[in-house]
PyMOL Python script that loads the backbone (N, CA, C, O; Angstrom):
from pymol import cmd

cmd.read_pdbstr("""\
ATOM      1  N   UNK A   1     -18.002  -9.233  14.206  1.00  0.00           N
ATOM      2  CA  UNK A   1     -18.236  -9.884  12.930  1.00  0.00           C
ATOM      3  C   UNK A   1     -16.959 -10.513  12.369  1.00  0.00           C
ATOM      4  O   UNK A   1     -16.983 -11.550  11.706  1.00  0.00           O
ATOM      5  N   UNK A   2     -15.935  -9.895  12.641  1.00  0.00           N
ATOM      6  CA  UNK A   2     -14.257 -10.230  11.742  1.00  0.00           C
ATOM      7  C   UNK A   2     -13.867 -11.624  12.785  1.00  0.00           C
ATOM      8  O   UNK A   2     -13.123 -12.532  12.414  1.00  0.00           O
ATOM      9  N   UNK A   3     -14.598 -11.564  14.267  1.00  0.00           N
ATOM     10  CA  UNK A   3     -13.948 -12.694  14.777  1.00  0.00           C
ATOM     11  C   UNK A   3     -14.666 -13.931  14.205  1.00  0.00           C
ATOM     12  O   UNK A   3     -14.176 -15.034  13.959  1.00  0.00           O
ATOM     13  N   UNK A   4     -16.146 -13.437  14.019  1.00  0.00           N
ATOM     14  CA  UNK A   4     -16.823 -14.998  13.550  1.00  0.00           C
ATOM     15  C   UNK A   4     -15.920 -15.395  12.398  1.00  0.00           C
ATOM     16  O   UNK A   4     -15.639 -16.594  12.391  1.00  0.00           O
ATOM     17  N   UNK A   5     -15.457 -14.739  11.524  1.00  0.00           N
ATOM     18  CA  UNK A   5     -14.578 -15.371  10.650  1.00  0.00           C
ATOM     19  C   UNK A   5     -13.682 -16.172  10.583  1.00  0.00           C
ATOM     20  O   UNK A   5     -13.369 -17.103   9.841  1.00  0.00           O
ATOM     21  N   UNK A   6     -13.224 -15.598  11.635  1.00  0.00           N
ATOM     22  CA  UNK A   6     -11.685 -16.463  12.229  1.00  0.00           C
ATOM     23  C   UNK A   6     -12.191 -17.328  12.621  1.00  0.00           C
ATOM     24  O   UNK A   6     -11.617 -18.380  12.340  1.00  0.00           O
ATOM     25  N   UNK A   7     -13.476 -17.465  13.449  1.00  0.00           N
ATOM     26  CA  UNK A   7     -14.016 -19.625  13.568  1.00  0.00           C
ATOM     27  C   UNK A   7     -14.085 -20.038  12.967  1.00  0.00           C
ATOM     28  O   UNK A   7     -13.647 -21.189  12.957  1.00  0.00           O
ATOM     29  N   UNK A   8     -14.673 -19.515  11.945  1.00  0.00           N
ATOM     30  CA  UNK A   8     -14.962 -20.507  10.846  1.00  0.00           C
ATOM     31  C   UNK A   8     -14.005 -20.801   9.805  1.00  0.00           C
ATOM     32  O   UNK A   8     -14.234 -21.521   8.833  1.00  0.00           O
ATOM     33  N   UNK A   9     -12.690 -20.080  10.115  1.00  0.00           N
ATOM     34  CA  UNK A   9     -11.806 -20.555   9.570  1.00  0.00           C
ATOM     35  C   UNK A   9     -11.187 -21.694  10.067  1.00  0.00           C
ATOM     36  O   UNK A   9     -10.987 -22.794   9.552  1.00  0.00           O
ATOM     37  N   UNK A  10     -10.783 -21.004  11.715  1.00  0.00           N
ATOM     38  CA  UNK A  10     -10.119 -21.967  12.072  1.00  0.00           C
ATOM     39  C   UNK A  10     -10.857 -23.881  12.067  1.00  0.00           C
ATOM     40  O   UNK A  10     -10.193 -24.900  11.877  1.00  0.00           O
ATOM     41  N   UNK A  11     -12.308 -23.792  12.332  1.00  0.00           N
ATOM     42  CA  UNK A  11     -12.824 -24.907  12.062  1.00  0.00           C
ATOM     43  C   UNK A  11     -12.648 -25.412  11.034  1.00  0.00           C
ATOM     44  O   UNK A  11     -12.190 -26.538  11.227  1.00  0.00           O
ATOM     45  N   UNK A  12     -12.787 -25.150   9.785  1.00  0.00           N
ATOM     46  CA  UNK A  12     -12.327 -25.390   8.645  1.00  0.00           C
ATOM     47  C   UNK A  12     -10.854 -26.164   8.495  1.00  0.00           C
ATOM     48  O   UNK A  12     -10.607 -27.212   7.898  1.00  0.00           O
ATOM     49  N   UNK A  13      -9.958 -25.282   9.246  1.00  0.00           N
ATOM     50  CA  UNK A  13      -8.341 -26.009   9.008  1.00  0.00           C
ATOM     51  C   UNK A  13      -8.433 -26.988   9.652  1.00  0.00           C
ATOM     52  O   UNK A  13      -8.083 -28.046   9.128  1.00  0.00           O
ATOM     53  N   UNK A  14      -8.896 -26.984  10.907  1.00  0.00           N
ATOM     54  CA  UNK A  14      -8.934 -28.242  11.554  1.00  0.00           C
ATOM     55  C   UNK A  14      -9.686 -29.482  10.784  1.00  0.00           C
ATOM     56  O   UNK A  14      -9.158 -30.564  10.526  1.00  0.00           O
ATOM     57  N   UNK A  15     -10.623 -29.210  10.566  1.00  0.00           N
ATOM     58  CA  UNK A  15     -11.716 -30.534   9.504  1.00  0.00           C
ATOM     59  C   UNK A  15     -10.712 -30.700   8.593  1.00  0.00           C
ATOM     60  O   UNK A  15     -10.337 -31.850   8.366  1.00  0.00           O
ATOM     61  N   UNK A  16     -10.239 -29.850   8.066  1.00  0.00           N
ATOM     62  CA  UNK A  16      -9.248 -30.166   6.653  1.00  0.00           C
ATOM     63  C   UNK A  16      -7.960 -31.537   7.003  1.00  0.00           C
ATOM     64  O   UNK A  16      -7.636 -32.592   6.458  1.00  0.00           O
ATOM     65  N   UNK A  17      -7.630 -30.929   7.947  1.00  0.00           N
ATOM     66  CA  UNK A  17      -6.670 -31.316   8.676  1.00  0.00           C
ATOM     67  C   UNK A  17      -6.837 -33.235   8.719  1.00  0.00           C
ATOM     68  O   UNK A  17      -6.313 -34.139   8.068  1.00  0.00           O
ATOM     69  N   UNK A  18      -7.848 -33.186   9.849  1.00  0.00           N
ATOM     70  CA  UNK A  18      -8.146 -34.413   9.940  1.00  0.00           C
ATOM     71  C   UNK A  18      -8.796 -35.538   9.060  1.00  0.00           C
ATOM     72  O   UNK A  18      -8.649 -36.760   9.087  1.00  0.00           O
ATOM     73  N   UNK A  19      -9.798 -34.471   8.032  1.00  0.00           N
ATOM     74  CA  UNK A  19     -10.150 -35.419   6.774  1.00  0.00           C
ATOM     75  C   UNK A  19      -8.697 -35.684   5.746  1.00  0.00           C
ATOM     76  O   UNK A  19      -8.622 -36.296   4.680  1.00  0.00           O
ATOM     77  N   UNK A  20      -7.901 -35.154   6.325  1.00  0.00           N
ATOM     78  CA  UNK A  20      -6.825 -35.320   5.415  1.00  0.00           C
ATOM     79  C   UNK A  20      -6.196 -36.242   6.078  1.00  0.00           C
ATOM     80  O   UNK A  20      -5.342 -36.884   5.468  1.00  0.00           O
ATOM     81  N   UNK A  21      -6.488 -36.578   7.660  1.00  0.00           N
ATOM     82  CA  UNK A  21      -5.603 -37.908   8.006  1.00  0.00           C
ATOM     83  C   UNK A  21      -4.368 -37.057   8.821  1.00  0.00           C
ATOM     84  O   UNK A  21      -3.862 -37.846   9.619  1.00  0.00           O
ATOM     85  N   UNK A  22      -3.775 -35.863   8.891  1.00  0.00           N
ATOM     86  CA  UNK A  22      -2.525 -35.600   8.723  1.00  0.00           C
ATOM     87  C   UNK A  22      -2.731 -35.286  10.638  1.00  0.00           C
ATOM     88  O   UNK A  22      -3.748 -34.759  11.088  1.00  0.00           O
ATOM     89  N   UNK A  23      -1.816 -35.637  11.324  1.00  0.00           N
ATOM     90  CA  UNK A  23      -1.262 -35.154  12.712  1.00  0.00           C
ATOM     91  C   UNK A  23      -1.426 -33.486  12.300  1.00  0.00           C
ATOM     92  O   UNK A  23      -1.377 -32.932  11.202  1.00  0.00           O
ATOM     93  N   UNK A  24      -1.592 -33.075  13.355  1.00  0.00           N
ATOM     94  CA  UNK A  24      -0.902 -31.530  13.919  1.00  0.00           C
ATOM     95  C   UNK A  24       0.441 -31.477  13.650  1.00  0.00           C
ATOM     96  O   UNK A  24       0.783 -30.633  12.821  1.00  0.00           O
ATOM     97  N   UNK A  25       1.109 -32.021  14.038  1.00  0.00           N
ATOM     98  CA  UNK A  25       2.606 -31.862  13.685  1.00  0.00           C
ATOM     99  C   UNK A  25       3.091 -32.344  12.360  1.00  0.00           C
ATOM    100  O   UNK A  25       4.142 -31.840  11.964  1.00  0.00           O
ATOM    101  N   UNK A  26       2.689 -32.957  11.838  1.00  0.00           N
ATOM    102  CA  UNK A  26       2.818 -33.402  10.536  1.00  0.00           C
ATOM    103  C   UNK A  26       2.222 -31.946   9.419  1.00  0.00           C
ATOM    104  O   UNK A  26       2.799 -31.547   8.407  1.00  0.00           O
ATOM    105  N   UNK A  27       1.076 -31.464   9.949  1.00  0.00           N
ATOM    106  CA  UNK A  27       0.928 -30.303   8.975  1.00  0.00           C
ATOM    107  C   UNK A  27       1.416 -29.655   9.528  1.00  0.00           C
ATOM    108  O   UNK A  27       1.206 -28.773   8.695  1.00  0.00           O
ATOM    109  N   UNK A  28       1.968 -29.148  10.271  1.00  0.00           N
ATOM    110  CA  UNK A  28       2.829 -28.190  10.507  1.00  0.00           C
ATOM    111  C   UNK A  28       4.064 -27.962   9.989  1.00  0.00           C
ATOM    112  O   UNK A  28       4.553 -26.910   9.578  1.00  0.00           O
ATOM    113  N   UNK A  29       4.661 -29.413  10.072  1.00  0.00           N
ATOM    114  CA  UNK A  29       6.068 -29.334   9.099  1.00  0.00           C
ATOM    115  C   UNK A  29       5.334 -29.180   7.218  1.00  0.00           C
ATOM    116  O   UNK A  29       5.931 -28.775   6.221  1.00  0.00           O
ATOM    117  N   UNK A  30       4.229 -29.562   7.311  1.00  0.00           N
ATOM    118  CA  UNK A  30       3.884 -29.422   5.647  1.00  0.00           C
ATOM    119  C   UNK A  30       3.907 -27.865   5.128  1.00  0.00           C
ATOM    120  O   UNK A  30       4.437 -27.323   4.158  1.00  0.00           O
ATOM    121  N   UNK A  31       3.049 -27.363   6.265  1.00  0.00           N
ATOM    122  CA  UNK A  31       3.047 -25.885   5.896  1.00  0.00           C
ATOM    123  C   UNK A  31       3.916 -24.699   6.553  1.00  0.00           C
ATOM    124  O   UNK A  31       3.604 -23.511   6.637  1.00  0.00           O
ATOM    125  N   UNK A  32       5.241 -25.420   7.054  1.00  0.00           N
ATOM    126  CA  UNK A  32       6.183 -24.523   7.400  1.00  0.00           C
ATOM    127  C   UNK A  32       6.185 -23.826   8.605  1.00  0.00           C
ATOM    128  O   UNK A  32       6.848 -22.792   8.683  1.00  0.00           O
ATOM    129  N   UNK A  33       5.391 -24.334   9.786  1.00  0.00           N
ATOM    130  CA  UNK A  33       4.825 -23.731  11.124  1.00  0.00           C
ATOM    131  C   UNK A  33       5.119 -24.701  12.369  1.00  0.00           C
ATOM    132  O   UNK A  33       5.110 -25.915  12.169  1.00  0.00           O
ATOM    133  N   UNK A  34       5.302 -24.343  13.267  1.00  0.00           N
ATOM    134  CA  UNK A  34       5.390 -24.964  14.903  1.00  0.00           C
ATOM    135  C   UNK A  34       3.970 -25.844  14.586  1.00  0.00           C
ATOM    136  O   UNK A  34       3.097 -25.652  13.741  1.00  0.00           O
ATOM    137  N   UNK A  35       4.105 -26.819  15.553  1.00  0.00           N
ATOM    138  CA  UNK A  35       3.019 -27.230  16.206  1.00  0.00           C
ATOM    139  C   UNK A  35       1.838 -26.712  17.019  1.00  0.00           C
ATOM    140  O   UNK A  35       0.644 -26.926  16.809  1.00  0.00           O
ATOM    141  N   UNK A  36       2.385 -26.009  17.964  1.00  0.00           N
ATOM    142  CA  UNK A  36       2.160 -25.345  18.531  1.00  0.00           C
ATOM    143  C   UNK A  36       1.422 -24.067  18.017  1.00  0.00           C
ATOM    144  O   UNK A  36       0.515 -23.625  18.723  1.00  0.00           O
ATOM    145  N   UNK A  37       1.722 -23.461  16.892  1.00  0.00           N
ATOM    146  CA  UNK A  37       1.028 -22.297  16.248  1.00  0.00           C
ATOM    147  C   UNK A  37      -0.534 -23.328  15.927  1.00  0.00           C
ATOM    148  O   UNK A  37      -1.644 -23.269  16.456  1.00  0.00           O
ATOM    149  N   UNK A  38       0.080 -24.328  14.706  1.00  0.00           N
ATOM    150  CA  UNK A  38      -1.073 -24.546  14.271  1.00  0.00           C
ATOM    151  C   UNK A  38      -2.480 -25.389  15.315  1.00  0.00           C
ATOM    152  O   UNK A  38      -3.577 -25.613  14.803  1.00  0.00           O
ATOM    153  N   UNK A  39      -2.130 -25.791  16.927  1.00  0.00           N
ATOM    154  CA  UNK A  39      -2.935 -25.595  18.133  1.00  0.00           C
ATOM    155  C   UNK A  39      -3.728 -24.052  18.316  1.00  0.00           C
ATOM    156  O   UNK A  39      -4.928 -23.853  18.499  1.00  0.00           O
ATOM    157  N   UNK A  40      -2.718 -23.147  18.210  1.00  0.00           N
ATOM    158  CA  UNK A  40      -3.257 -21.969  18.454  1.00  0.00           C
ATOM    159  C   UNK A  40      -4.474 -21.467  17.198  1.00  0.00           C
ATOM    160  O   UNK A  40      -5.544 -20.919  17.462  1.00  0.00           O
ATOM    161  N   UNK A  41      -3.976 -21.822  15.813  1.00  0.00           N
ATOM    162  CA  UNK A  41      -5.081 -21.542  15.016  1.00  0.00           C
ATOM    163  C   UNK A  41      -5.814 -22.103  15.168  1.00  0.00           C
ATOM    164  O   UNK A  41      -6.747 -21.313  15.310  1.00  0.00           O
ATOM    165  N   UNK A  42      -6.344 -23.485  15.312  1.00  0.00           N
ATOM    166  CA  UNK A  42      -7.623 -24.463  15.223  1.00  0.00           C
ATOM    167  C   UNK A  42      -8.106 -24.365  16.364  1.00  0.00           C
ATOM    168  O   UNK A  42      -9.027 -25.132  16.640  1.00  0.00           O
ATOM    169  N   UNK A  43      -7.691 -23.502  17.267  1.00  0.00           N
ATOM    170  CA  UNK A  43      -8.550 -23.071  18.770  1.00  0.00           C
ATOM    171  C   UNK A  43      -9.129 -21.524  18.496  1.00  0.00           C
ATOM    172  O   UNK A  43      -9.973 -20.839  19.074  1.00  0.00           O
ATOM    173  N   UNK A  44      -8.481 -21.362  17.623  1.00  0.00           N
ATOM    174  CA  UNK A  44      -8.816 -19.714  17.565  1.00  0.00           C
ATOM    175  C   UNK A  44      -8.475 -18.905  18.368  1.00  0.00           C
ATOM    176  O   UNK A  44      -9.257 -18.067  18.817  1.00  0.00           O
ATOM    177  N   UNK A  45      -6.899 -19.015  18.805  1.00  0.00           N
ATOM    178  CA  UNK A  45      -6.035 -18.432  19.727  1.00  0.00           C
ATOM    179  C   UNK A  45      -5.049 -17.271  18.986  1.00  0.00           C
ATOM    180  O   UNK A  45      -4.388 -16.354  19.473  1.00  0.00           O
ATOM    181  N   UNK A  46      -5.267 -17.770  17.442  1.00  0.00           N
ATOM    182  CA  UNK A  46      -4.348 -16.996  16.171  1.00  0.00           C
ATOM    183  C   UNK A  46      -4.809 -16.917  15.430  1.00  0.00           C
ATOM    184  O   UNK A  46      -5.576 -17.797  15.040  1.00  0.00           O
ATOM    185  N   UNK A  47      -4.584 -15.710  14.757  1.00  0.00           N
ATOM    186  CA  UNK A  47      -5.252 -15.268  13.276  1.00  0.00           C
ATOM    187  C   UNK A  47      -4.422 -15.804  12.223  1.00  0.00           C
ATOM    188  O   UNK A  47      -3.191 -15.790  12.238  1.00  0.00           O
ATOM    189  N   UNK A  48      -4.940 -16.139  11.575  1.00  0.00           N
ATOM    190  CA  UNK A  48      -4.310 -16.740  10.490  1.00  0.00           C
ATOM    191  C   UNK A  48      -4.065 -15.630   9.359  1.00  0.00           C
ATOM    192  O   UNK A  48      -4.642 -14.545   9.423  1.00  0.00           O
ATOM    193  N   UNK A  49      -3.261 -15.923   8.415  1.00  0.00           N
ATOM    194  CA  UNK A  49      -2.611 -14.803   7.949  1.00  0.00           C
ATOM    195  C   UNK A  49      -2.723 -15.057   6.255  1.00  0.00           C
ATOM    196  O   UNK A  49      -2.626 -16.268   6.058  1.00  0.00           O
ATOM    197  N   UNK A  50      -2.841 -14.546   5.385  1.00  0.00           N
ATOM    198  CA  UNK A  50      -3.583 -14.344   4.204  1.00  0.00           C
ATOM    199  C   UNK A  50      -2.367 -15.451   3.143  1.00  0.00           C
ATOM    200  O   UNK A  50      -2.540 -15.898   2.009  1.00  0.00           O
ATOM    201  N   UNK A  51      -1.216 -15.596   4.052  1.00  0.00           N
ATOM    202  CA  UNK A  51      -0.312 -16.371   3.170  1.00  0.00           C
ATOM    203  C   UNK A  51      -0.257 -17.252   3.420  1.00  0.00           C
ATOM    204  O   UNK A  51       0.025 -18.033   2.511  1.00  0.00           O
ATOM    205  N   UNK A  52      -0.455 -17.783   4.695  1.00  0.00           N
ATOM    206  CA  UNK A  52      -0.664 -19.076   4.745  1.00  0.00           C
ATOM    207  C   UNK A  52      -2.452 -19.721   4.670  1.00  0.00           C
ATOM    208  O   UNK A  52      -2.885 -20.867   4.547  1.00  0.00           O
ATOM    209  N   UNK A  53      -2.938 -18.778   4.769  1.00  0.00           N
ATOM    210  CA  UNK A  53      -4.441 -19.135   3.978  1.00  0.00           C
ATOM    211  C   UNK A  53      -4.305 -20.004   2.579  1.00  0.00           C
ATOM    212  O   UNK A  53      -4.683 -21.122   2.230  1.00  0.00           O
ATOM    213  N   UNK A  54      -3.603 -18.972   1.980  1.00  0.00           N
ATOM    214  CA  UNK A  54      -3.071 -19.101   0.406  1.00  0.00           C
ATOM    215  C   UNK A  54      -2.387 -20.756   0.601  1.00  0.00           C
ATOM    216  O   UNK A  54      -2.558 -21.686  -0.187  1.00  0.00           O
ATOM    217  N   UNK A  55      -1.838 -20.779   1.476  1.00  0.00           N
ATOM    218  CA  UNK A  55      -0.831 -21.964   0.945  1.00  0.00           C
ATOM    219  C   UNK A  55      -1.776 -22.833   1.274  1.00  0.00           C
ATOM    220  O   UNK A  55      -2.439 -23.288   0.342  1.00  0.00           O
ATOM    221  N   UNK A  56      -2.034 -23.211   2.438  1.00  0.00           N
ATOM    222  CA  UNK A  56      -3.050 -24.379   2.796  1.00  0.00           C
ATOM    223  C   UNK A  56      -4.468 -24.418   1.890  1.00  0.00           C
ATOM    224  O   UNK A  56      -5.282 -25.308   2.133  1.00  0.00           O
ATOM    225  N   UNK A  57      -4.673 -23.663   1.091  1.00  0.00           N
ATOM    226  CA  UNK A  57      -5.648 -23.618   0.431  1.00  0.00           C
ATOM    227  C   UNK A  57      -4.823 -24.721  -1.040  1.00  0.00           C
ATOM    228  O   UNK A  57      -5.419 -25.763  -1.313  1.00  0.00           O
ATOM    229  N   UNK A  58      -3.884 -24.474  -1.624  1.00  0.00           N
ATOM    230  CA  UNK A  58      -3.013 -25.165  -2.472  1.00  0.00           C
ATOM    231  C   UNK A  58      -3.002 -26.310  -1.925  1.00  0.00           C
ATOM    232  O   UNK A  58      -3.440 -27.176  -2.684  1.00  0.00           O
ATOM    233  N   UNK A  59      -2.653 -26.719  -0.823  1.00  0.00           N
ATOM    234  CA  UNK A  59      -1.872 -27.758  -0.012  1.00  0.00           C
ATOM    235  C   UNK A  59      -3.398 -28.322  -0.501  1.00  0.00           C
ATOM    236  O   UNK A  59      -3.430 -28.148  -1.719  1.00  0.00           O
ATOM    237  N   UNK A  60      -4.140 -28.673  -0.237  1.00  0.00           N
ATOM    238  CA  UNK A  60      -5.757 -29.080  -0.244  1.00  0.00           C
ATOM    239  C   UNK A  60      -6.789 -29.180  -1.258  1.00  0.00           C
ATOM    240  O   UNK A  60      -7.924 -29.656  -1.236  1.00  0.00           O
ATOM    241  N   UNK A  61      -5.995 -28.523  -2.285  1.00  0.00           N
ATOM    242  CA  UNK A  61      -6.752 -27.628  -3.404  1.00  0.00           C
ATOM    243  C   UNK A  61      -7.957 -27.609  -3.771  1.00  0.00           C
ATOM    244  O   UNK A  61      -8.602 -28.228  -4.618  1.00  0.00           O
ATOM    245  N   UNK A  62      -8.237 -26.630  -2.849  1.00  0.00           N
ATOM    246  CA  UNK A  62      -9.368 -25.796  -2.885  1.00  0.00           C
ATOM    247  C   UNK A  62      -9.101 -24.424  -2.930  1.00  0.00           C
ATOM    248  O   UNK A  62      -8.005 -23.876  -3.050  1.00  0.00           O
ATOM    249  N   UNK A  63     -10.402 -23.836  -2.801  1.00  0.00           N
ATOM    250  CA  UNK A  63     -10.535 -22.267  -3.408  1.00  0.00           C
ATOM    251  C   UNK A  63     -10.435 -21.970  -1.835  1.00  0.00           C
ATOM    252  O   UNK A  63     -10.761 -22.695  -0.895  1.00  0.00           O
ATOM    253  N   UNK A  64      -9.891 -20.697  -1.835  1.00  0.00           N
ATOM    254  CA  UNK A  64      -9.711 -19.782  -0.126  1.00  0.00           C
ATOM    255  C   UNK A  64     -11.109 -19.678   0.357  1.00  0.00           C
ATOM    256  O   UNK A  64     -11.375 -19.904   1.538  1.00  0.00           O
ATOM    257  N   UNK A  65     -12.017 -19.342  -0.518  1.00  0.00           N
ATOM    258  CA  UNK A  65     -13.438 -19.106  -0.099  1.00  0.00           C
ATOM    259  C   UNK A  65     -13.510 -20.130   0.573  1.00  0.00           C
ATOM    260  O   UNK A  65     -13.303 -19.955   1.774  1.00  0.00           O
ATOM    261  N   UNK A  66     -13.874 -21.829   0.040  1.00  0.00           N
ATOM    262  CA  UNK A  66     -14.216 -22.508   1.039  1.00  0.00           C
ATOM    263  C   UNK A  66     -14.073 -22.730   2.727  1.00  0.00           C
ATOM    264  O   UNK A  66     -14.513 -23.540   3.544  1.00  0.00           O
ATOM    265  N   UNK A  67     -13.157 -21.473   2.759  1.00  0.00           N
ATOM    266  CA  UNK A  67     -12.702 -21.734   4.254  1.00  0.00           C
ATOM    267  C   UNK A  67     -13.698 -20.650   4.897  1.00  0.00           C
ATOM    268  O   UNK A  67     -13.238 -20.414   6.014  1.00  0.00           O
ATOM    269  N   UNK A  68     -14.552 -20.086   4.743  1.00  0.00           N
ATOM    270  CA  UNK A  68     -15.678 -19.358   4.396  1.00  0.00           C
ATOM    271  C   UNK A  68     -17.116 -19.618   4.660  1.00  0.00           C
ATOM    272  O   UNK A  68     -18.078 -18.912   4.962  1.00  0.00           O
ATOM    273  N   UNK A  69     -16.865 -21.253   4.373  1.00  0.00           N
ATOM    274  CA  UNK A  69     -18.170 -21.685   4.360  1.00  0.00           C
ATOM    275  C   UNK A  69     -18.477 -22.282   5.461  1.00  0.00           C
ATOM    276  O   UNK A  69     -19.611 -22.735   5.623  1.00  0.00           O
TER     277      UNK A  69
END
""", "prot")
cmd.dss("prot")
cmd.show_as("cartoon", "prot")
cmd.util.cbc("prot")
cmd.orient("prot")
């Protein structure tokens, strides 16, 4: 059950991502991370971590829930 979460997160960052226009590497330097990590989250290779939830949720501004939906 805790992993379905993590898809639907990571799907989420990714959609965010690209409706936002922004490269992989470009949000990565936005939100303070490798490239490479943020590959690993939007594959669901990494758990994402409650602080950078937090931030990319700001970065976007939206509520954390939506990443949820």
């Amino acid at each position: 059950m805790q992993e379905d979460y993590y898809k639907i997160i990571s799907s989420n960052v990714k959609a965010l991502r690209i409706r936002n226009k922004l490269s992989q590497e470009r949000f990565a330097e936005i939100i303070g991370c490798s490239r490479e990590y943020v590959s690993r989250l939007e594959n669901n290779r990494e758990k994402i971590s409650l602080a950078l939830l937090l931030k990319i949720s700001k970065l976007f501004k939206i509520t954390p829930q939506t990443f949820f939906k």
